[in-house]
C-alpha positions in Angstrom: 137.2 102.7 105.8 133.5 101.9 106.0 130.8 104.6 104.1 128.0 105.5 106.1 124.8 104.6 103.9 121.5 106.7 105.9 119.3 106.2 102.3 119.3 102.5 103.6 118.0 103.1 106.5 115.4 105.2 105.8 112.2 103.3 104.6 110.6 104.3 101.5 107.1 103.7 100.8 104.9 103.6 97.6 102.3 105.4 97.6 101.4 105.7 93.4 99.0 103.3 94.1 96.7 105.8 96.2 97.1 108.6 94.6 94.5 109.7 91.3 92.4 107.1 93.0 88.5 107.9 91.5 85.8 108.0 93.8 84.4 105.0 91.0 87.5 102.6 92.2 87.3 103.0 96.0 90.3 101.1 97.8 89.7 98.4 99.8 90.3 100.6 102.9 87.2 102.6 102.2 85.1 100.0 101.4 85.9 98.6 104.7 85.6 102.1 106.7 81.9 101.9 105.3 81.2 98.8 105.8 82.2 99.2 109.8 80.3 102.6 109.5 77.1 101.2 108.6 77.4 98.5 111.0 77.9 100.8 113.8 74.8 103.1 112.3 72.6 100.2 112.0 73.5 99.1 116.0 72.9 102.6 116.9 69.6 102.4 115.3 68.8 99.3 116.8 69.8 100.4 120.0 67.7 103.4 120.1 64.9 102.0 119.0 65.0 99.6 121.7 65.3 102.9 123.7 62.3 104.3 122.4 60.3 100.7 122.9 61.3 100.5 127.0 59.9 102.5 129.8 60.6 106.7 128.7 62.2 107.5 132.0 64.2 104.5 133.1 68.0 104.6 133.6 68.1 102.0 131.1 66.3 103.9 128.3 68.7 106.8 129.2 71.8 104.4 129.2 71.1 102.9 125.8 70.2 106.4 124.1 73.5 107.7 125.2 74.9 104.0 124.0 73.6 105.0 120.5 74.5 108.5 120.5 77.8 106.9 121.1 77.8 104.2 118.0 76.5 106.7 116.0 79.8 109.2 116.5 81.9 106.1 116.4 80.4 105.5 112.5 80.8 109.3 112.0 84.5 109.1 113.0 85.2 105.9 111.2 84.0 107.1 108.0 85.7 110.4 108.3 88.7 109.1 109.1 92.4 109.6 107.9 94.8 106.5 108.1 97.9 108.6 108.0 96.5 111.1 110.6 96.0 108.3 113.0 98.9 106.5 112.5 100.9 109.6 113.5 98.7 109.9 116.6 98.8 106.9 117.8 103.0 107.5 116.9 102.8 110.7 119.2 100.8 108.9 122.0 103.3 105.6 122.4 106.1 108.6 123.1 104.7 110.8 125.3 103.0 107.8 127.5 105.0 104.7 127.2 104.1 103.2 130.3 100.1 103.6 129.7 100.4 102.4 126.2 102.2 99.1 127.2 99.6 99.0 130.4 96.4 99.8 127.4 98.2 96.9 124.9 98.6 94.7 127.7 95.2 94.6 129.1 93.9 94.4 125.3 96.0 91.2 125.3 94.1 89.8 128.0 90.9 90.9 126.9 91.3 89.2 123.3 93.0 86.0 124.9 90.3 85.6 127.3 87.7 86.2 125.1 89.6 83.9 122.0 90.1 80.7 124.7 86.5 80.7 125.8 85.6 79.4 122.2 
């Protein structure tokens, strides 16, 4: 007679190493959050000053200050956020819209391939 064994299957995952974390020791995940963050402040700056330099009422200007408003919530969000939050998004997403996550991941795969063969 064969036992049925569900601890087994369950996965178990340690997470002593993240927890009592000081803000003097930040992890490696954070350090790379900010270091995304202020890349994507420092294009947002560049971007609107750009803006500012080009004609005041061109569709350009308006399109690149829009651009930058748009890197600068990006670097908001990335610094604010929560690994574990969206993991279980993303988790939520893939089962309530299979078919558009496969079609998203698959055009992703294109996108990087083209762009990784051109070099």
């Amino acid at each position: 007679m064969e036992k049925s064994n569900t601890e087994s299957l369950t996965p178990v995952h340690d997470t002593s190493r993240f927890e009592g974390q000081s803000s003097a020791n930040p992890s490696t995940l954070d350090q790379f959050k900010d270091t995304v963050a202020d890349k994507l402040k420092s294009a947002a700056s560049a971007l609107k000053e750009k803006a500012a330099r080009s004609e005041p009422n061109s569709s350009v200007a308006s399109y690149a200050d829009k651009a930058s408003g748009w890197l600068g919530g990006a670097s908001d969000y990335v610094r604010e956020m929560n690994p574990t939050q969206v993991k279980s998004d993303l988790q939520r997403q893939v089962r309530t819209n299979p078919g558009r996550t496969l079609l998203i991941a698959g055009a992703a795969g294109l996108l990087l391939g083209a762009l990784l063969r051109r070099r």
